[in-house]
N, C-alpha and C positions, 0 to 999 in steps of 0.2 A: 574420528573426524570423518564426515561424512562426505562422499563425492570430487574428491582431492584430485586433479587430475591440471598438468601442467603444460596444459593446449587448451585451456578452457577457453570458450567465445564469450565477449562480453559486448549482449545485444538488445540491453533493454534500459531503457531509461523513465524516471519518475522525475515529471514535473512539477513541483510544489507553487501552482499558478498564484497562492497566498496564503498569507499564515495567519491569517484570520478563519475564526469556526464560531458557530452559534450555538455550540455545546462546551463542554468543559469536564468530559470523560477523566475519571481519576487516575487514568495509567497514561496521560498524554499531555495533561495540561496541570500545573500546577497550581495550587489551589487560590494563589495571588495573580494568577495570567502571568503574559510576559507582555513586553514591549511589544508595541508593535510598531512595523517598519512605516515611516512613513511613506505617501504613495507612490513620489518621485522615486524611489528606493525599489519598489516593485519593476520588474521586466515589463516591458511593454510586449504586448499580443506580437508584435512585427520582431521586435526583437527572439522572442521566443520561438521564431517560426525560423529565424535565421540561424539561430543555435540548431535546432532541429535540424535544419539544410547540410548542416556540417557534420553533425553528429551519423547520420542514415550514411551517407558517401563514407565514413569513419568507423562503419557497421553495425551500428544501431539498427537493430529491425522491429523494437517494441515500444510503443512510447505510453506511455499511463499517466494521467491526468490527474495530481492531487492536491492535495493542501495541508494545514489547514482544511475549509470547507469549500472545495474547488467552484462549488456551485454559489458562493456568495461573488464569486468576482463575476463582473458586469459583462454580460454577451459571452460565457464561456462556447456555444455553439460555434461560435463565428470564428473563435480560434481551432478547434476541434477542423469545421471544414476546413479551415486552411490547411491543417496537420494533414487531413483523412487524403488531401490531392498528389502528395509530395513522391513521388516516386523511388520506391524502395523499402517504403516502409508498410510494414507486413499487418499492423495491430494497431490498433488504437483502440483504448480504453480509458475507464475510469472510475476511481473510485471514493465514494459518499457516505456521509453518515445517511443520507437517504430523507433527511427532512423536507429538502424542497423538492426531492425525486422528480414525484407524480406531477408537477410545473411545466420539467424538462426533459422528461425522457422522451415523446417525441422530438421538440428541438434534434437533439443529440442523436436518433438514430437517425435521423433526417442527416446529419453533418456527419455522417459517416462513422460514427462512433459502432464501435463492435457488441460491446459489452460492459460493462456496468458491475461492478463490486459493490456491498453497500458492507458497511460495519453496523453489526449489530449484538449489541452483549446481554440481552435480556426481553423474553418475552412477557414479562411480568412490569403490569405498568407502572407500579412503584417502582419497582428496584432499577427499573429504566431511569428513571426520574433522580432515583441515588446514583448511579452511574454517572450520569451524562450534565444531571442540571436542568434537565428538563423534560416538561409533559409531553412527550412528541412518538412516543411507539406508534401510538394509530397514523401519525403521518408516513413513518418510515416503514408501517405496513401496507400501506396505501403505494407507497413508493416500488415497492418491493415488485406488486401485483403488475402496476405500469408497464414494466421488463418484461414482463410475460405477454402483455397486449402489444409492448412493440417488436416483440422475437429481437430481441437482444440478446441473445445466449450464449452461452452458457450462462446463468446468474446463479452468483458468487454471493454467498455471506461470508463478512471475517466475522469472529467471535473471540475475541481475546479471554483466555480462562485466571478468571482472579481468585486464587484461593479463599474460601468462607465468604465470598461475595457473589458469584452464581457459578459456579462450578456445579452446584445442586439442577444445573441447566440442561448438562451435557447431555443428557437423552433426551430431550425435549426437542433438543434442537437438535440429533440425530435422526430422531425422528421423521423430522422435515422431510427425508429424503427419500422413506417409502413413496411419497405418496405425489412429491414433486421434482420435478428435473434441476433441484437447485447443485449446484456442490457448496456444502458448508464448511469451512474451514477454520479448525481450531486451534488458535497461537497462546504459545506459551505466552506469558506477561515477560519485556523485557528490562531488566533494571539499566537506569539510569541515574547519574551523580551529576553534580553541578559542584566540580574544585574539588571532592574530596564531602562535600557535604551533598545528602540524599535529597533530590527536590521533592516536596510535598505530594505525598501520593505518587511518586513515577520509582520511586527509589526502590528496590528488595533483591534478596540474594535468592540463588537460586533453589538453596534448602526450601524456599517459599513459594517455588511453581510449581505448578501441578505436572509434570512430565505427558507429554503426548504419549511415551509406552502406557504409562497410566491411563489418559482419557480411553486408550485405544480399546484397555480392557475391562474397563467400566462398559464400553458401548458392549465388545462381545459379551461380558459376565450376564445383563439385560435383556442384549436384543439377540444375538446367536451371533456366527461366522461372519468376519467382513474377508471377501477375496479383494484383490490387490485390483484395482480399477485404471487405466491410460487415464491420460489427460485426453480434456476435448479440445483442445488446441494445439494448431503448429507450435510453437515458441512456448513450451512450458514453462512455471515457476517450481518456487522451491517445496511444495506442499508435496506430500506421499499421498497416496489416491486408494481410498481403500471405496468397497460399495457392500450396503446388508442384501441380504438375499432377497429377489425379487423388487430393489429398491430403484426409483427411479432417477436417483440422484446421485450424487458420491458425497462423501469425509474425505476430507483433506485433512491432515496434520503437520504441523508447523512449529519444530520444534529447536529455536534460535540458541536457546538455553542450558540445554540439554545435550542434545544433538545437531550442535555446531556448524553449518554449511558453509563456511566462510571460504572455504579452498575450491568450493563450484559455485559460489553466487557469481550472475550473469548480471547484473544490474549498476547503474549508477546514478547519482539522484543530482536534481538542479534545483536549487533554493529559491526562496522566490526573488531573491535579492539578487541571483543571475549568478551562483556560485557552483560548480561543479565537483560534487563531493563522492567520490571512487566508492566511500565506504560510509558505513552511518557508523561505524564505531570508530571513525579514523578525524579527527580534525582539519587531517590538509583538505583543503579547497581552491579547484582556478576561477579566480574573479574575471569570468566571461562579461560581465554586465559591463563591468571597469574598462575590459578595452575595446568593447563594442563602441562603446560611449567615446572614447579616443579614436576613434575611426580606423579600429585596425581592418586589413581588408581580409574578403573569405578567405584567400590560404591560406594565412597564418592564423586564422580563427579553426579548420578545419588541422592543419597541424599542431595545435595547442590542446587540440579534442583528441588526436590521434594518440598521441605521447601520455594523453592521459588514461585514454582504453589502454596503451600497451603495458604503462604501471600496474592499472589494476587487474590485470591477467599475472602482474607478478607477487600482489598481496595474498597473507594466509590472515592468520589468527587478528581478527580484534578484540576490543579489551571491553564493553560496556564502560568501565570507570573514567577511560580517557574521554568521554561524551562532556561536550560542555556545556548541551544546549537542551531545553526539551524539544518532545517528536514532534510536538506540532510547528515549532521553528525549523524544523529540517525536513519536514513533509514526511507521510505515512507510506 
């Protein structure tokens, strides 16, 4: 178990703004959809900015913007400025399948936004199109390019590695980083159950991931030495940082499955439904939204966030099987 240390800080929060997407990725969404929440159901931008207020004073120093497809919800800029002004918080980002990118990526560096992640599991535009559901690489390439005309950087690719589905990738898109200042980061596929039964496409054991020591030595077997690379950010994540010689970019490895980070994750996630969830393999949740909505007032909204950072500084091991929901209902 990797990074186990029992003083760890817990300073980073994901907002799942909604859990609506214009894709239908096979390790995220199942292959019937899920419900969707109705809109009354969703956090309102005021709301979410008051959660925030409490969360930052509570230690929160990271906040990252997701969903779902963060960039389908209406005026996502205008909640970002509000976030980017709030004093104490150190980050603000967010992260995209990258379709509607090239739209908003001024908007969003304009509101203060730092940096910009895009998910991206195939440069081939079929197998994109098997992936995801749809014809869209050239937009999310187009997307991509945007981050760079608006100096948003560090720009991040995830690349989730799906065994016999593009793992035939991983140099390709190691590649990337001779030649560009990206960091590409490659995550094991994480299973998920629904009750005990595998939901369609999100479900597999870990016999069936590709191991990041594996991706690692596919790149060096190819491409030669990676030396161990810093983060280019204050507030790191959980990726290992490796760089190829002479490369202008790094590899990240991201290995949930494998190699276990649950005893140093820094993070905690907010539904869109205004739920506070310590852990993605844990099901407890505090229904912030519930008693925002009962008019509870800031201290005891900021003591309710406190008590709940100080729990999750006390969790170790989660279970993938106790998941009862898919990723795109509990945010990416």
């Amino acid at each position: 178990m990797r990074g186990a240390s029992a003083a760890r800080h817990v300073d980073t929060l994901r907002i799942s703004v909604t859990d609506r997407c214009n894709l239908r990725c096979i390790y995220c969404m199942p292959e019937g959809g899920v419900p969707l929440l109705p809109p009354e159901e969703i956090l309102r931008y005021e709301e979410i900015v008051r959660i925030v207020k409490a969360c930052v004073r509570s230690g929160i120093r990271k906040v990252r913007l997701t969903g779902g497809e963060p960039l389908l919800r209406k005026d996502l800029p205008s909640l970002a400025a509000r976030l980017s002004l709030l004093p104490g918080l150190a980050d603000l980002s967010v992260t995209t399948n990258g379709v509607l990118l090239a739209e908003h990526a001024r908007e969003l560096q304009r509101a203060g936004v730092h940096r910009v992640t895009v998910s991206l599991d195939s440069l081939r535009r079929e197998r994109y199109r098997m992936i995801t559901g749809q014809d869209a690489l050239e937009r999310v390439l187009r997307g991509i390019e945007s981050l760079f005309e608006t100096r948003m950087e560090p720009v991040k690719i995830n690349n989730v590695v799906v065994p016999g589905v593009n793992d035939d990738e991983v140099l390709d898109f190691a590649l990337l980083t001779k030649e560009l200042p990206v960091e590409v980061r490659f995550i094991e596929r994480m299973p998920f159950e629904e009750r005990g039964r595998a939901l369609h496409g999100c479900g597999l054991w870990a016999r069936e991931v590709l191991p990041g020591r594996a991706i690692l030595q596919r790149i060096r077997d190819a491409l030669g030495p990676l030396e161990q690379a810093s983060p280019a950010v204050a507030i790191p994540g959980p990726a290992r940082l490796y760089r190829l010689a002479g490369a202008k970019g790094r590899i990240g490895i991201i290995s949930p499955v494998t190699e276990p980070f649950c005893n140093s994750c820094s993070r905690v996630r907010l539904t869109p439904e205004g739920k506070l969830r310590q852990c993605l393999l844990r099901e407890e949740e505090v229904d912030l939204k519930g008693l925002l909505r009962q008019g509870v007032p800031d201290t005891a909204l900021e003591t309710l966030i406190s008590d709940a950072l100080a729990k999750k500084r006390s969790l170790r091991n989660g279970d993938f099987l106790l998941v009862r929901k898919a990723m795109v209902q509990i945010g990416g």
